[in-house]
Backbone bond lengths (Angstrom), bond angles and torsions (degrees), N, CA, C in turn:
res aa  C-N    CA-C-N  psi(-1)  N-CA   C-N-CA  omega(-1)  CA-C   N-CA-C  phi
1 X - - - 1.462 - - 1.519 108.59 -
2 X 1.469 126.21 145.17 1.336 131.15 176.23 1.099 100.40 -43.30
3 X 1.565 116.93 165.36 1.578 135.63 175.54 1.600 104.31 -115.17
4 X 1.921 110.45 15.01 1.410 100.22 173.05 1.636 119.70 -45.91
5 X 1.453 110.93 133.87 1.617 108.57 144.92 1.328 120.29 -94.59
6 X 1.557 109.96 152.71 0.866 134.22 -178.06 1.597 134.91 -105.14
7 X 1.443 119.02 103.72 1.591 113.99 -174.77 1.482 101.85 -79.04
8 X 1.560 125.18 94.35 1.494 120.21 166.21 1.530 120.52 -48.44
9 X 1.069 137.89 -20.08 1.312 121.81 174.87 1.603 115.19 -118.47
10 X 1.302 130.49 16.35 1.362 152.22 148.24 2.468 97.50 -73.19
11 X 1.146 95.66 -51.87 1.065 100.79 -164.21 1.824 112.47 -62.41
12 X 1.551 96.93 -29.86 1.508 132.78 174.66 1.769 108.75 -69.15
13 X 0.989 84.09 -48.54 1.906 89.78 -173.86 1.299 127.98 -100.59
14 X 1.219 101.52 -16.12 1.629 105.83 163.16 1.673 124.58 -121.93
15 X 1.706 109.68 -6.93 1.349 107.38 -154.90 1.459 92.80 -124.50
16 X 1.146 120.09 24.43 2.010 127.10 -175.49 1.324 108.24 -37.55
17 X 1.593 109.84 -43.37 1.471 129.05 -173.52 1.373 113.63 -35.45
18 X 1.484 116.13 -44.65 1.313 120.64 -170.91 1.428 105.36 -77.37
19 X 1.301 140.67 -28.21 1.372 101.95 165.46 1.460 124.32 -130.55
20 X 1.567 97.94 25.30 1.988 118.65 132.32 1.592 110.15 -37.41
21 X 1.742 114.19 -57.82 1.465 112.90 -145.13 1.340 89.67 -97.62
22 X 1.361 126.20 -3.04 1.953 116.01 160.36 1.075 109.14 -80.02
23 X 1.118 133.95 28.36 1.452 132.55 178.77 1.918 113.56 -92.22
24 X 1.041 119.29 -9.85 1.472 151.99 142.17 1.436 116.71 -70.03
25 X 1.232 145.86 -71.94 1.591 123.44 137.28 1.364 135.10 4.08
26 X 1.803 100.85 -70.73 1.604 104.37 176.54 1.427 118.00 -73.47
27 X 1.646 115.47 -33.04 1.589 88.10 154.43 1.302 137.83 -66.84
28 X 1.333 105.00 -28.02 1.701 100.97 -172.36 1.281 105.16 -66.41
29 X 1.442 133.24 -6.15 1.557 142.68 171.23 1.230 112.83 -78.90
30 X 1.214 118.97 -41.76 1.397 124.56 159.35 1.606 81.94 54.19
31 X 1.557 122.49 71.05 1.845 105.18 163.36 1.369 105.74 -91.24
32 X 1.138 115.69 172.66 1.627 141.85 -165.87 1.625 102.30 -89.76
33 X 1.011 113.44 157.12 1.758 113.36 156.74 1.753 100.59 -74.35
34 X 1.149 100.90 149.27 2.059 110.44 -175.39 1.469 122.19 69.77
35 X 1.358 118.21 -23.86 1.366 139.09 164.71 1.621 108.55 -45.20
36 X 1.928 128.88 112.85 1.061 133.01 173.56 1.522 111.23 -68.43
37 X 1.397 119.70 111.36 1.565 113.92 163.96 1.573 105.09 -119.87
38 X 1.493 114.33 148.37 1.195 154.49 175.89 2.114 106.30 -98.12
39 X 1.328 99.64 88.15 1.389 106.59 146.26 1.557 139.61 -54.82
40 X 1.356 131.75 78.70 1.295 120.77 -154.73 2.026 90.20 -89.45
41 X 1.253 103.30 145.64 1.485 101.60 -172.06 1.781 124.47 70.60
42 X 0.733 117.03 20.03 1.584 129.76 -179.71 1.474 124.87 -16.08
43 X 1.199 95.85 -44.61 1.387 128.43 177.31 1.677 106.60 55.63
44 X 1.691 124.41 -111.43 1.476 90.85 161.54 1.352 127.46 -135.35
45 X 1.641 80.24 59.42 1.685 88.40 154.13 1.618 109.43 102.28
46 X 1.086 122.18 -24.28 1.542 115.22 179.31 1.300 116.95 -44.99
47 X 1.612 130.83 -56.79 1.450 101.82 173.64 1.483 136.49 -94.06
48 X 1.720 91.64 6.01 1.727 102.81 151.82 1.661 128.27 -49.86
49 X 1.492 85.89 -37.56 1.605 96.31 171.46 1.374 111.11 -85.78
50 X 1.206 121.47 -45.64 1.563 119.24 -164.68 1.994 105.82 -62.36
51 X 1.147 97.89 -27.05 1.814 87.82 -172.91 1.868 95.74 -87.34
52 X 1.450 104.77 -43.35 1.746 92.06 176.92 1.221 108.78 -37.51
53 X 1.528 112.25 -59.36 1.373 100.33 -174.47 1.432 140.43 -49.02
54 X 1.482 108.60 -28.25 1.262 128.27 175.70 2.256 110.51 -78.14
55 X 1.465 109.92 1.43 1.196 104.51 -174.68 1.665 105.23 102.48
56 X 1.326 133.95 -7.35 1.154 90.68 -168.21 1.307 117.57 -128.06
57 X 1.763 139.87 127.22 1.278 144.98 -132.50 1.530 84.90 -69.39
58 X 1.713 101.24 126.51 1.567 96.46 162.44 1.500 105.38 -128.35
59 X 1.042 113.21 -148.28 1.494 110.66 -154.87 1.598 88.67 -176.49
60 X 1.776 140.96 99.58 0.945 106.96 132.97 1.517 130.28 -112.14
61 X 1.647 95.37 -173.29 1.193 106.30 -175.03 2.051 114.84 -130.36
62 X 1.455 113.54 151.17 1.915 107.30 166.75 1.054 93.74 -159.74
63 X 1.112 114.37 154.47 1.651 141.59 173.44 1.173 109.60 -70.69
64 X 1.428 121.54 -12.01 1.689 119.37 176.35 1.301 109.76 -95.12
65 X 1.405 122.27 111.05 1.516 92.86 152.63 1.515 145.61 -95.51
66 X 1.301 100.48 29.80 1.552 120.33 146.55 1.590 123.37 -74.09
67 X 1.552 114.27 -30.49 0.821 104.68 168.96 2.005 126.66 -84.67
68 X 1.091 99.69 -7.48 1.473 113.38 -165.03 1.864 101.55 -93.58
69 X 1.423 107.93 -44.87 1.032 112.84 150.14 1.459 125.51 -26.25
70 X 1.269 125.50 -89.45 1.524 131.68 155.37 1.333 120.07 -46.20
71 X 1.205 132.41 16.63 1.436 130.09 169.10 1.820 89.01 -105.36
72 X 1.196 115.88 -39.54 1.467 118.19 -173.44 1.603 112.67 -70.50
73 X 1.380 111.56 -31.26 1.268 108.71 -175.85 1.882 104.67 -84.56
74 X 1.307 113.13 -12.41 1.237 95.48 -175.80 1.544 98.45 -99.56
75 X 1.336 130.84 -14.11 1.236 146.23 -133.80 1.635 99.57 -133.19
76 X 1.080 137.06 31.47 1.716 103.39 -149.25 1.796 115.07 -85.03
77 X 1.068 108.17 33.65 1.543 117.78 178.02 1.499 101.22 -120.72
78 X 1.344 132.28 -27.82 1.392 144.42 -174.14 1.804 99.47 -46.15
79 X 1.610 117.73 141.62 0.974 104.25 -179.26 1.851 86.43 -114.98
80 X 1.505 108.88 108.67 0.918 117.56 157.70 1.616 142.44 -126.34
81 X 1.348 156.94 -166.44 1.049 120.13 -175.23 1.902 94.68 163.61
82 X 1.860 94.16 138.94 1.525 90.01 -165.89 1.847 112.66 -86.30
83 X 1.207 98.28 116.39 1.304 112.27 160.95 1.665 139.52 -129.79
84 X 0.933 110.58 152.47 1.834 117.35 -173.78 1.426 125.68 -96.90
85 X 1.683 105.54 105.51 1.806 111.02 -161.40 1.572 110.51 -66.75
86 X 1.044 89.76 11.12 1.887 89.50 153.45 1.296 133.18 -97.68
87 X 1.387 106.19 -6.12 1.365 114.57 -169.98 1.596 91.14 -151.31
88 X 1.128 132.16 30.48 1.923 119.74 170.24 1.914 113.91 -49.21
89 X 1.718 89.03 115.65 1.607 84.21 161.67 1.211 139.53 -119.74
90 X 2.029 84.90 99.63 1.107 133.02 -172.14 1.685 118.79 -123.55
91 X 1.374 103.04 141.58 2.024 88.89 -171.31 1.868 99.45 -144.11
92 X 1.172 119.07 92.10 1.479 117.00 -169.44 1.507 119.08 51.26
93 X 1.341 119.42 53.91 1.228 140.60 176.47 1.681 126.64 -79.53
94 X 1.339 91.85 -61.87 1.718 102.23 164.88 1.345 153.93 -172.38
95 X 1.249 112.12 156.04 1.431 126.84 -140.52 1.810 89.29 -55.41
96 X 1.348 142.42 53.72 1.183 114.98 159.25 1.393 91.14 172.72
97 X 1.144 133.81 162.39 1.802 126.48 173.97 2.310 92.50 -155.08
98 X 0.688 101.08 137.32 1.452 130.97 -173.61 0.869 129.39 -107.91
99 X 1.410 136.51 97.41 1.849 116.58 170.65 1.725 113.76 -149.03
100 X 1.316 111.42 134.47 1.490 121.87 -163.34 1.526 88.81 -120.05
101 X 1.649 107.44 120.91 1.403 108.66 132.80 1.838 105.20 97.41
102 X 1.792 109.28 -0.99 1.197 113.77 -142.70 1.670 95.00 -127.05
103 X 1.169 114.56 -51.90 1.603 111.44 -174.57 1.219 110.97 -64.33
104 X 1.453 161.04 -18.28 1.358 154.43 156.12 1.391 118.50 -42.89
105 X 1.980 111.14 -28.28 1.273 108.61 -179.30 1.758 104.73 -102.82
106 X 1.449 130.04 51.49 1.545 139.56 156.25 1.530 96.72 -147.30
107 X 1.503 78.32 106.59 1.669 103.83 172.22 1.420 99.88 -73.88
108 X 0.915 149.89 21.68 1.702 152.18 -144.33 1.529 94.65 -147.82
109 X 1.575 124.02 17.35 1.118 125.32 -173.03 1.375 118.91 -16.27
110 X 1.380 129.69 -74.84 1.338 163.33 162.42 1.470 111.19 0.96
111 X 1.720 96.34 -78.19 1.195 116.89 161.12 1.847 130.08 -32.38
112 X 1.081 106.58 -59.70 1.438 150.84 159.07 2.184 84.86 -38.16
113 X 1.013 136.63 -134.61 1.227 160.87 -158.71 1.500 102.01 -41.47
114 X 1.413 120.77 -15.32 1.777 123.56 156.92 1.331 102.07 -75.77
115 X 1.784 130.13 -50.19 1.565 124.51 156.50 1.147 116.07 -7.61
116 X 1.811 103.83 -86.35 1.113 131.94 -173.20 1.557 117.49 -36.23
117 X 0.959 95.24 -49.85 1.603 101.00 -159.21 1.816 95.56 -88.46
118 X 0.938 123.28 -18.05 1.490 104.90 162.59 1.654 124.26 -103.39
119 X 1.375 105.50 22.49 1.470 105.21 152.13 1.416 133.17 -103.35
120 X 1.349 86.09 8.12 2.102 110.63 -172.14 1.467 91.06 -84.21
121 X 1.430 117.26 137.90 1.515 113.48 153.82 1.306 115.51 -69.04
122 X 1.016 140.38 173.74 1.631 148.91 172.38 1.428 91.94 -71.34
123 X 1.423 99.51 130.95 1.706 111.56 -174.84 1.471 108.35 89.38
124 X 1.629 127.68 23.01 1.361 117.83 -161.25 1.284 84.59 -109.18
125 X 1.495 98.04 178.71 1.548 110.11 -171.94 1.253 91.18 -142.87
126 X 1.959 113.13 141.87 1.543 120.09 166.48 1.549 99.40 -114.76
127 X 1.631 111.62 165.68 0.945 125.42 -142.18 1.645 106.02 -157.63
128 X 1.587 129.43 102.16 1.382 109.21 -174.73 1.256 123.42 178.14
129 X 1.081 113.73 141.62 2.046 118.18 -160.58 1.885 91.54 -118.98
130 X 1.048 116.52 146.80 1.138 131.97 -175.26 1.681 119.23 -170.83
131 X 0.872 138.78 -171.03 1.911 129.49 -164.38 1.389 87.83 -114.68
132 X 1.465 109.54 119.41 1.321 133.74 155.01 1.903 122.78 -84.96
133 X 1.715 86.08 173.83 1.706 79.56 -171.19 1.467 123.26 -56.48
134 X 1.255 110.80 131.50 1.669 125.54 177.94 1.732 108.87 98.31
135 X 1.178 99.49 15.32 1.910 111.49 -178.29 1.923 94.37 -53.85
136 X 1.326 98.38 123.26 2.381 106.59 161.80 1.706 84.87 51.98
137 X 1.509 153.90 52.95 1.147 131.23 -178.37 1.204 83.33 -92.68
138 X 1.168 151.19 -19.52 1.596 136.29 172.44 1.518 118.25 -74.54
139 X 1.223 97.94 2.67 1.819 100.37 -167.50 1.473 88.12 -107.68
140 X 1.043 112.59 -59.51 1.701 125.08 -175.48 1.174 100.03 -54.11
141 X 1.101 128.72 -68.03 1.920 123.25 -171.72 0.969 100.30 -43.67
142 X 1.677 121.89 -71.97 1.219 135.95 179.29 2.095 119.49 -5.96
143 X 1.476 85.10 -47.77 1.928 110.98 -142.31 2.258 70.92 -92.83
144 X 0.899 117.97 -64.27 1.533 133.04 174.79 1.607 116.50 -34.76
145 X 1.353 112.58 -54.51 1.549 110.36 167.09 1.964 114.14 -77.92
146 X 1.094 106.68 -17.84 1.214 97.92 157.41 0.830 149.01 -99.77
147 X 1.484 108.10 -5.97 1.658 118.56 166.68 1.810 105.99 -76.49
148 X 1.547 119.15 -18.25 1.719 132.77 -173.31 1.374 93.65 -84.27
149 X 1.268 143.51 -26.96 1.448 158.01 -141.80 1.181 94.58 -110.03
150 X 1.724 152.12 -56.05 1.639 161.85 125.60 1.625 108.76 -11.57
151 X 1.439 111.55 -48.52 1.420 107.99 -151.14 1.090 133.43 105.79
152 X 1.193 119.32 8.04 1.194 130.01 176.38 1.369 128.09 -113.62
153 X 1.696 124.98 139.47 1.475 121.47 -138.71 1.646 101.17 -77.88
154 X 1.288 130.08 165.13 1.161 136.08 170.62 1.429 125.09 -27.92
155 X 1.050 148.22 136.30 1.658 132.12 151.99 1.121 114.59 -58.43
156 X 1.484 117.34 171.57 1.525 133.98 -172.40 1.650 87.12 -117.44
157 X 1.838 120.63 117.52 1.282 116.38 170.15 1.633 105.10 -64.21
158 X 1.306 129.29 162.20 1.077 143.89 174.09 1.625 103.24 -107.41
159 X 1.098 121.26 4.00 1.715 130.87 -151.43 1.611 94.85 -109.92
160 X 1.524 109.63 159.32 1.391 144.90 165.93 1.015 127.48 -130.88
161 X 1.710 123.27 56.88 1.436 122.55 -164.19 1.393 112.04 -93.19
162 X 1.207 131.92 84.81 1.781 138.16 -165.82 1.407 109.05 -103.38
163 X 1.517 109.98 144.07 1.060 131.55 -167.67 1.746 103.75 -80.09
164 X 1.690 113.61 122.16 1.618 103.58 163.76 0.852 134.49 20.21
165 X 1.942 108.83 -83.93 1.165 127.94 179.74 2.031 115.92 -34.67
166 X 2.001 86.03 -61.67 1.519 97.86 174.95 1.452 125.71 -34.96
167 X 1.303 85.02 -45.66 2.095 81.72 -162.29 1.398 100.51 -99.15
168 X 1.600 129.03 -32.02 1.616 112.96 173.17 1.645 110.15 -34.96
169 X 1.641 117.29 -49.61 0.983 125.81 -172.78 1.355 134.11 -73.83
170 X 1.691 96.22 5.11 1.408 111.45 -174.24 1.575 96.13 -107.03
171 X 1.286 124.61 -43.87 1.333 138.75 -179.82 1.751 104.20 -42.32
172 X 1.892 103.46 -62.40 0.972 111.12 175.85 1.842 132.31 -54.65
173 X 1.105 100.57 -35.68 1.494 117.12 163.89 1.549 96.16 -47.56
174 X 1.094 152.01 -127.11 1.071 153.56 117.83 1.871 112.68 59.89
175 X 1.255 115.22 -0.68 1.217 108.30 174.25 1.623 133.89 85.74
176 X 1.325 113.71 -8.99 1.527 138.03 177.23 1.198 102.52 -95.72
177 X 1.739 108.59 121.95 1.716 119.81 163.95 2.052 95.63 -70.64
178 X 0.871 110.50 150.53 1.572 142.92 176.33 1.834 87.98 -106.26
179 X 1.902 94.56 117.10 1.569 96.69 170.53 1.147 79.82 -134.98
180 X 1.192 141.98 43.39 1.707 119.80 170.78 1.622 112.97 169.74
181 X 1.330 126.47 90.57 1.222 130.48 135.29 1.255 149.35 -153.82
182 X 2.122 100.33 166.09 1.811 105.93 -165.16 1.875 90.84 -118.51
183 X 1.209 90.71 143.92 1.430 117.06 155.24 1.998 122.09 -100.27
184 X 1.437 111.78 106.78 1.604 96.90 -164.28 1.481 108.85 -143.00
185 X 0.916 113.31 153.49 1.553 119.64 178.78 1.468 115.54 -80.28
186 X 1.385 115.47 116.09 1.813 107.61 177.95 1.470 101.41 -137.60
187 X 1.731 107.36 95.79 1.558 115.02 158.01 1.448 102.92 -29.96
188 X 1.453 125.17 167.71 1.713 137.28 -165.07 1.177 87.76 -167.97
189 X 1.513 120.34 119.22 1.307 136.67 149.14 1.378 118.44 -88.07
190 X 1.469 107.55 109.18 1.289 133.29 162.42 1.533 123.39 -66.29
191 X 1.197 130.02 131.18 1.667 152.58 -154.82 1.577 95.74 -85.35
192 X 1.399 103.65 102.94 1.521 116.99 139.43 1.884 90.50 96.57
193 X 1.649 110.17 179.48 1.115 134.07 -177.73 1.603 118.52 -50.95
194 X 1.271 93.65 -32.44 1.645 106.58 -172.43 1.535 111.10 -129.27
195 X 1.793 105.30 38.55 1.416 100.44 177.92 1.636 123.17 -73.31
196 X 1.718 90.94 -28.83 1.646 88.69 -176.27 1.904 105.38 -72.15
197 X 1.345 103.60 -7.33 2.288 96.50 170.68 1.280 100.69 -84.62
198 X 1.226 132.18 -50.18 1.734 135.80 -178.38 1.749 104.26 -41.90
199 X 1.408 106.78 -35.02 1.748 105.18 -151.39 1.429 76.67 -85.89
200 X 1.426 136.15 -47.58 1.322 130.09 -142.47 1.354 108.92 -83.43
201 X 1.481 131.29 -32.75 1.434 148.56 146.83 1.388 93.38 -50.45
202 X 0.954 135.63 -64.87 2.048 111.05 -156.66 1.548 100.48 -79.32
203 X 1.571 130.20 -33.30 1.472 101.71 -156.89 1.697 87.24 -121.71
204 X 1.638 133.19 5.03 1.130 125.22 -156.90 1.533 90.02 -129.16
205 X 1.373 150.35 66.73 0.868 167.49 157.29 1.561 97.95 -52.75
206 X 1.407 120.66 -65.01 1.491 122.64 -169.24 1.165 117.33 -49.85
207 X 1.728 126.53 -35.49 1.268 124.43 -122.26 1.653 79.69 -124.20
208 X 1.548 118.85 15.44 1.469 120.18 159.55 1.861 121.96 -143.86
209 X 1.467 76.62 40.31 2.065 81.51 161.45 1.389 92.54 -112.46
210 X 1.354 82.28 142.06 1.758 127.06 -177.55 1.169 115.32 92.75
211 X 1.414 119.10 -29.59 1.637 132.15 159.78 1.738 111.61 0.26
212 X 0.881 136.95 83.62 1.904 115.39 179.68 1.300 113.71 -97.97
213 X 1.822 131.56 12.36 1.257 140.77 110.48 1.283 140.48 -92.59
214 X 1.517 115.05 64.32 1.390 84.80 179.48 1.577 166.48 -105.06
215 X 2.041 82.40 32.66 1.329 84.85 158.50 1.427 132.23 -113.12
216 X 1.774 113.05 32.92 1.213 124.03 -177.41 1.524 88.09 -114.21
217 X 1.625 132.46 -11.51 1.375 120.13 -170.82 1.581 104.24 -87.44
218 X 1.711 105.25 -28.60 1.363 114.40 179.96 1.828 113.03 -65.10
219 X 1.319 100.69 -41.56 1.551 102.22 -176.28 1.492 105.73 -79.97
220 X 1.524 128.01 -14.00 1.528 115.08 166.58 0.922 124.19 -76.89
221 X 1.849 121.77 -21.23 1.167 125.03 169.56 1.511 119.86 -71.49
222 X 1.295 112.20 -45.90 1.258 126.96 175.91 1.789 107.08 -46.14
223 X 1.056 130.16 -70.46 1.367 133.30 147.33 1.258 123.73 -13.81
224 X 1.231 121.61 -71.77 1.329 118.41 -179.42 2.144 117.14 -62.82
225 X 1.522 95.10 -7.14 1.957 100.04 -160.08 1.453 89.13 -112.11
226 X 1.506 135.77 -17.27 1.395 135.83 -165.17 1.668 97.60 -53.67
227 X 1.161 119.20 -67.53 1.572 135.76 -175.10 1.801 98.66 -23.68
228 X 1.211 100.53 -58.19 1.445 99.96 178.39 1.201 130.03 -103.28
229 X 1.260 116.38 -16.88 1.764 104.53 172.94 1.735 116.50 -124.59
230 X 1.218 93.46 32.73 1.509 104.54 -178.69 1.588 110.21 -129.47
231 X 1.497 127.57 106.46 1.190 130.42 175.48 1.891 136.96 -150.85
232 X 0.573 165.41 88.68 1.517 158.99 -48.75 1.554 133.94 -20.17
233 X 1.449 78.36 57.41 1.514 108.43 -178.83 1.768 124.36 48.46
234 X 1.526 96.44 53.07 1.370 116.57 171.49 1.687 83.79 -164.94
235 X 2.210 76.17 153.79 1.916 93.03 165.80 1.560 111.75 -86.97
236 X 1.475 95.50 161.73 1.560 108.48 -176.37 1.376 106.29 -109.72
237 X 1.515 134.14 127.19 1.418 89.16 168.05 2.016 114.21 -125.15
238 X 0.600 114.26 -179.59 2.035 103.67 -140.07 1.951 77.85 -89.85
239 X 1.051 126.07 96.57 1.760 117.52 145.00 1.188 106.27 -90.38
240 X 1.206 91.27 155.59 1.446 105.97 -179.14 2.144 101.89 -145.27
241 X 1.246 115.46 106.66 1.201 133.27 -147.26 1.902 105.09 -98.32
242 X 1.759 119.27 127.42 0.974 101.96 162.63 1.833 98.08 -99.05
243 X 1.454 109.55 147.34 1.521 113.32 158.93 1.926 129.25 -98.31
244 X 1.021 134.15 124.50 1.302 94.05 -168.18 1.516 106.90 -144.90
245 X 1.154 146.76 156.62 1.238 152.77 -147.44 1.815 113.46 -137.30
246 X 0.816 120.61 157.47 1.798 112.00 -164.25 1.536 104.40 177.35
247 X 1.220 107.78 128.98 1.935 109.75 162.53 1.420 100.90 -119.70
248 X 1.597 97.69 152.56 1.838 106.91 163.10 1.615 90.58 -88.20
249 X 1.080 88.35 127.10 1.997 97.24 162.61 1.396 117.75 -58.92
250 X 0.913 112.79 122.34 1.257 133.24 164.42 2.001 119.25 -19.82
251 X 0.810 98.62 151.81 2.380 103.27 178.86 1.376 66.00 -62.74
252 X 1.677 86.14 155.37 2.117 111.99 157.32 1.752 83.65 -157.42
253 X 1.450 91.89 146.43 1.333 123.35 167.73 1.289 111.48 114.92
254 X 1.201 125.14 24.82 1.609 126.08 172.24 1.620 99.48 -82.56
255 X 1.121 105.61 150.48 1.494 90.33 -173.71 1.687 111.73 -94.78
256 X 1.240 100.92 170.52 1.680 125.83 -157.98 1.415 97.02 -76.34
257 X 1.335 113.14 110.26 1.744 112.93 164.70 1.851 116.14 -51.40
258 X 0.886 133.80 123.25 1.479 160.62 176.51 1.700 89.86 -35.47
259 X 1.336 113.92 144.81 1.104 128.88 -171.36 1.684 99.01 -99.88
């Protein structure tokens, strides 16, 4: 799994967006009041709270505990708590598992969705948007030919951006029917004059080691990416989103009541 850190209240004050745009997620979850869901990635806490509120037992969870931290301070009844979706210890727990914005950053995919899928009870349902293939590839190239342009060696992505095909088939490995997925393009408007430096400091950590300016490397990039991802006077920045839908099948072999 990445070794991103995380500024929880950078992430709070400039990056809301991210779990504004799970708001499509939580409907497509459509959970019940009393219904157990599992937040994978929680971050801090907004739709931990938003489904409690609505009735329904959740549970989250993030690998940061910076971020879990600040889910508590805004949250302090929230039952949340830091854990790693490669290893959740969790064992047929509940009817639903959730995660926005979070599986692209465990390159350990695999690992990750064998988790998953054994904290679902039989009859559970997963649920989850994350960066699919070609996710910011204009930001990343972008950030990539200019770090080759300095002299300086490539970055190491921290990312898992897989194509449909990829991960239905990873899901399926793993025991989850696949009832649902889109691959789609969603421009992201970034906050204020200097949203595309804010985004690149909170989620682009990689793409500035070795940097020995980097806030003259940020404004060359910015410069050189305006043409294209800058337009009614805010930045855009190019996601490109897989969504995807999944049940654990149900027990079979109870036997057949007599006709």
């Amino acid at each position: 799994m990445t070794s991103q850190t995380w500024n929880a209240s950078l992430y709070d004050d400039k990056h809301g967006f991210v779990s504004a745009l799970g708001a499509g997620v939580i409907d497509l979850l459509d959970a019940r009041p009393g219904e157990r869901v599992l937040d994978v990635g929680c971050g801090t806490g907004d739709h931990v709270a938003s489904l409690r509120a609505a009735g329904v037992e959740v549970t989250g969870v993030d690998a940061s505990a910076d971020m879990i931290s600040r889910a508590r301070e805004k949250f302090p009844d929230l039952p949340v708590r830091v854990a790693d979706v490669r290893d959740l210890p969790f064992d047929a727990e509940f009817d639903a598992v959730l995660s926005n914005a979070t599986l692209h950053w465990v390159r350990e995919a695999p690992a990750a969705a064998s988790s998953i899928a054994r904290a679902l009870a039989p009859g559970g349902r997963f649920v989850a948007e994350f960066g699919g293939a070609g996710n910011i590839a204009t930001i990343a190239d972008g950030a990539q030919t200019l770090r080759k342009d300095l002299g300086l060696a490539p970055a190491q992505s921290p990312w898992f951006f897989p194509t449909i095909g990829v991960y239905a088939a990873m899901l399926e490995a793993v025991g989850l029917e696949v009832s649902g997925a889109w691959l789609f393009d969603r421009p992201t408007q970034l906050v204020g004059e200097d949203g595309l430096a804010n985004w690149l400091t909170m989620f682009c950590a990689h793409l500035l080691v070795g940097v020995p300016d980097v806030d003259g490397f940020l404004a060359e990039l910015a410069t050189r990416l305006r043409p294209v991802l800058y337009r009614d006077g805010s930045w855009w920045a190019d996601y490109r989103r897989i969504r995807v839908t999944a049940v654990k099948p149900a027990l079979r072999g109870a036997a057949a009541s007599p006709a």
